[in-house]
N, C-alpha and C positions, 0 to 999 in steps of 0.2 A: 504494500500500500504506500502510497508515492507521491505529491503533489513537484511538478516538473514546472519550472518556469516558460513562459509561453512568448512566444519570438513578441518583441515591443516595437510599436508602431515609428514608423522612422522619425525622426526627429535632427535641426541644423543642430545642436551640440550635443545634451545626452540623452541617450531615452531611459524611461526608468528601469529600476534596476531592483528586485528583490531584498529586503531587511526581513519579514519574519512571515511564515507560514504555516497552516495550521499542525498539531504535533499530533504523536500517534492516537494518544487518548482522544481525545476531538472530534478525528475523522474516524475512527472508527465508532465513537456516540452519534453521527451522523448517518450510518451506514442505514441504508432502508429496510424496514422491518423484515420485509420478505423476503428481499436478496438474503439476507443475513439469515434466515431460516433456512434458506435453501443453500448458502455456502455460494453464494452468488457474487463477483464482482461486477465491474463497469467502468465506464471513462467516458467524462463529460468536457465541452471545451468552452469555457465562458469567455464574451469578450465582456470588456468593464470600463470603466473611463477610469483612472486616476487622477485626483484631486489634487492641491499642492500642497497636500500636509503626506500625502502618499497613501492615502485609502482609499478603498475601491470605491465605486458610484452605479450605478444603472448598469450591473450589472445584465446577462442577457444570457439563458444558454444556446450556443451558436449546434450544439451536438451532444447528442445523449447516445449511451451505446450497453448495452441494451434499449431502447427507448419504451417509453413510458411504466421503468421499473423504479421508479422515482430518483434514481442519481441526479438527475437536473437538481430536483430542489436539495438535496443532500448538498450539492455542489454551493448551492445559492447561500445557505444557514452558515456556510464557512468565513462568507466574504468577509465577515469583521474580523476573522482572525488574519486578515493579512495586512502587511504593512510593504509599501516600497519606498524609493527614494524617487520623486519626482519626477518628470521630465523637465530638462532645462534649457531655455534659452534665450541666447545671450547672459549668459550666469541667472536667470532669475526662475522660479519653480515657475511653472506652467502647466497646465491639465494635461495629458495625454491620454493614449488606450492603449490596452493590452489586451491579449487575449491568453487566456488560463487553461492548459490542458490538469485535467485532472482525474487521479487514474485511480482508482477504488479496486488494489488488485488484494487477492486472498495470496496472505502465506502460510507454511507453514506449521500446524500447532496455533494458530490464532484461534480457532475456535468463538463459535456467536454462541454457544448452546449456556444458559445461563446468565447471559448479559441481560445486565442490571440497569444502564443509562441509555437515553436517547437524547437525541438532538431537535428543538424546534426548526422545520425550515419557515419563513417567512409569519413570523406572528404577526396574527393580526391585535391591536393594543385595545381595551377599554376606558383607562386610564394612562396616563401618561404624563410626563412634567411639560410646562410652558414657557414659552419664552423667556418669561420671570424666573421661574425656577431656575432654567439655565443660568440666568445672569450673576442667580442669588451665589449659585455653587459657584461661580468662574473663580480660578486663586489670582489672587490678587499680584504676586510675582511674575504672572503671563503678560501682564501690562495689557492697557484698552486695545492698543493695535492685533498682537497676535492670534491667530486663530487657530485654534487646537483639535484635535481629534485622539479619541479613548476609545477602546474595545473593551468591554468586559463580559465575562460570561457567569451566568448566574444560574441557581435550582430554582424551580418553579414548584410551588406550594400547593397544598390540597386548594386554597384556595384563589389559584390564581395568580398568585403576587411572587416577588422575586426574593430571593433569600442566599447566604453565603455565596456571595457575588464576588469574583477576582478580576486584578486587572489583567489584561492578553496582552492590551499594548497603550502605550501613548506618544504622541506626537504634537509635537519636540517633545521631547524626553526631557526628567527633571523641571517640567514646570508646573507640577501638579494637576495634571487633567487627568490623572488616571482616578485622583484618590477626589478628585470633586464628582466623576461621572458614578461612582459607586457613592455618593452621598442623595443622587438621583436617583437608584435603585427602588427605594422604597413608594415611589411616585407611581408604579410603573402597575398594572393588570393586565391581564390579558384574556382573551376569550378562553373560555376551556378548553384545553389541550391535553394530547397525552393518555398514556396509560398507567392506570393506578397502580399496576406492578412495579411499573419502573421509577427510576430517578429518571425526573426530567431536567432538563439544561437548555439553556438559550443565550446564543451569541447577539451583545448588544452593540452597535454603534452610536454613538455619542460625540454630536459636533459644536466645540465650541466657537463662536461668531469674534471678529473683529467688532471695533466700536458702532459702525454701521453694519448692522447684521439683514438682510434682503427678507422678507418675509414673503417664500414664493413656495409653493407645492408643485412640484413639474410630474410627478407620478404620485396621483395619490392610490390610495388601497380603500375599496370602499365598504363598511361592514354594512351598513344600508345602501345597496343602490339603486342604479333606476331598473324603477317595476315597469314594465310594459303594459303590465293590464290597469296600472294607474294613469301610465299615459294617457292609453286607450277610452280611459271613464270620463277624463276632464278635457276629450276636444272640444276646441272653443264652440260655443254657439252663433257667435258673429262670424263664424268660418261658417256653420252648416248653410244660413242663413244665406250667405254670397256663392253657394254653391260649391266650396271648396273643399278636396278630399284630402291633400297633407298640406302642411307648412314647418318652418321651422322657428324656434322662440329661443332666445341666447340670456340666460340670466346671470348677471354678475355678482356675487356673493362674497362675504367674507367670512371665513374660516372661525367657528368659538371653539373655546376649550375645550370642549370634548370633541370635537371633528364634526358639530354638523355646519350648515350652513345657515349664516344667520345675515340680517341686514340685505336679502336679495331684492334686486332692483330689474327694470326690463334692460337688456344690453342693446338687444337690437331682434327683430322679427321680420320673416320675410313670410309675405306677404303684409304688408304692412297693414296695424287698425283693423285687423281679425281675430285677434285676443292672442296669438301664440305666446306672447309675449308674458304675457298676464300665464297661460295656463304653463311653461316655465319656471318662472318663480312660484309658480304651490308645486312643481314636482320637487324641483326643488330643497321645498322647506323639509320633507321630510327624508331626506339622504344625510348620512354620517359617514364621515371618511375615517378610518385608522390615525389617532390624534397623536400619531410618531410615525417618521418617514423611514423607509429601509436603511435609509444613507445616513441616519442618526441626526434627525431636527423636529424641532414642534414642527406643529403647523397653525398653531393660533395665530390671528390676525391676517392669515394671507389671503389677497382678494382674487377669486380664479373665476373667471368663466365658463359656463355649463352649457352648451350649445344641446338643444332635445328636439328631433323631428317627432312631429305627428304626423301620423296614417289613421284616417277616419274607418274603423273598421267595416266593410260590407254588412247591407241588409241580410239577417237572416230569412230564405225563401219560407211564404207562406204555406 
């Protein structure tokens, strides 16, 4: 079992370069229930963006092998455990991509029969810290400008919540982000997960901001999303009325502390003064997004646009 550093995207001075990845215990808590009953490996290839503090981002699995024996998501629960050294140029960190082979082989005497831990991939959060919270934790030694990044991995509780939580990594090192993202720990729930037999575990990222910190959700994860058969109940009537069978209604929303969507407004609706607009912001109002992003940030306060076509569903024949 092997995690292989994966060719780095070209870059004019250096592209990035591996500092830590995930160790035996880990990936093999990650390993998919099944494969691992059955003595099964696999090998998945992610591409990823790197950040400039050297953590992955938007992630992606490009290849799964077996496919659909859940290695992909095994592969995806790992990404906070890695750390690179940026892409640079002209001396200055800059984002790049990578792409991550990663190889789930069985050796020797490994044996699953008995294992006791598992790995969450992709949790979805109920609870989660705010942008405040974040701030409250930042250490003070990092200074307003720098912006940090922590992995920590933690047990998940009968009920939900996180407990003996360690740090995997931090970035810059020595300025306290590891020991502030495990002060956030206790913020944290998640939908229920898991099997009661086992020790559960889950890899966290945690991003700490500069003085100006963006308040933007570019992927969010939605634990309410959109219902179609809600759509479907609340086509406008000032569409039936003009004779019109779909449109599309754009509501612009901002993000409350627990992930739904609060304060929506109409953005823009095409066909214009046919309500889409209006029936929009009520779908809207009752969607919640996952109130922590994979890439380790709130999402309080961020304003994002919801674009929702209506299709007037056909007359049932008499």
């Amino acid at each position: 079992m092997c995690v292989a550093p994966g060719a780095a995207a070209a870059s004019e001075d250096a592209a990035p370069t591996w500092v830590k990845r995930p160790d035996f215990a880990e990936l093999r808590a990650a390993w998919p229930v099944e494969a691992a009953r059955q003595g099964k490996g696999g090998f998945v290839a992610l591409k990823c963006e790197v950040n400039v503090q050297g953590g992955l981002e938007t992630c992606k699995v490009e290849k799964e092998d077996p496919p659909g024996a859940g290695f992909g998501l095994a592969a995806l629960s790992l990404t906070p455990s890695f750390q690179m050294k940026p892409k640079v140029v002209d001396g200055r960190p800059v984002r790049g991509e990578v792409r991550v082979p990663i190889k789930f082989a069985i050796r020797g005497g490994m044996g699953f029969a008995g294992s006791t831990s598992a790995l969450v991939a992709n949790p979805l959060w109920l609870r989660a810290p705010t942008y405040a919270d974040v701030a409250a934790v930042r250490p003070a030694r990092a200074g307003d400008a720098v912006s940090g990044h922590a992995s920590i991995r933690c047990e998940v509780t009968s009920a939900n919540t996180l407990d003996d939580c360690k740090v995997l990594m931090e970035s810059p090192p020595a300025k306290g982000f590891g020991a502030a993202a495990l002060k956030l720990a206790e913020r944290f729930e998640l939908l229920p997960v898991g099997d009661a037999s086992k020790d559960v575990y889950v890899n966290l990222a945690v991003r700490f901001g500069g003085a100006e910190t963006e308040r933007a959700v570019s992927h969010p994860r939605w634990i309410t999303g959109l219902d179609p058969k809600k759509v479907a109940e609340i086509f406008p009537a000032a569409a039936v009325e003009r004779g019109l069978v779909e449109g599309v209604g754009v509501a612009e929303c901002t993000v409350g502390v627990g992930g739904g969507l609060t304060a929506c407004k109409v953005a823009r609706e095409d066909p214009v003064e046919a309500g889409f607009g209006e029936a929009a912001v009520a779908v809207a109002g009752i969607m919640q997004m996952s109130p922590w992003t994979d890439d380790g940030r709130p999402v309080d306060g961020a304003v994002i646009r919801l674009p929702i076509r209506f299709k007037k569903a056909p007359q049932a024949a008499n």
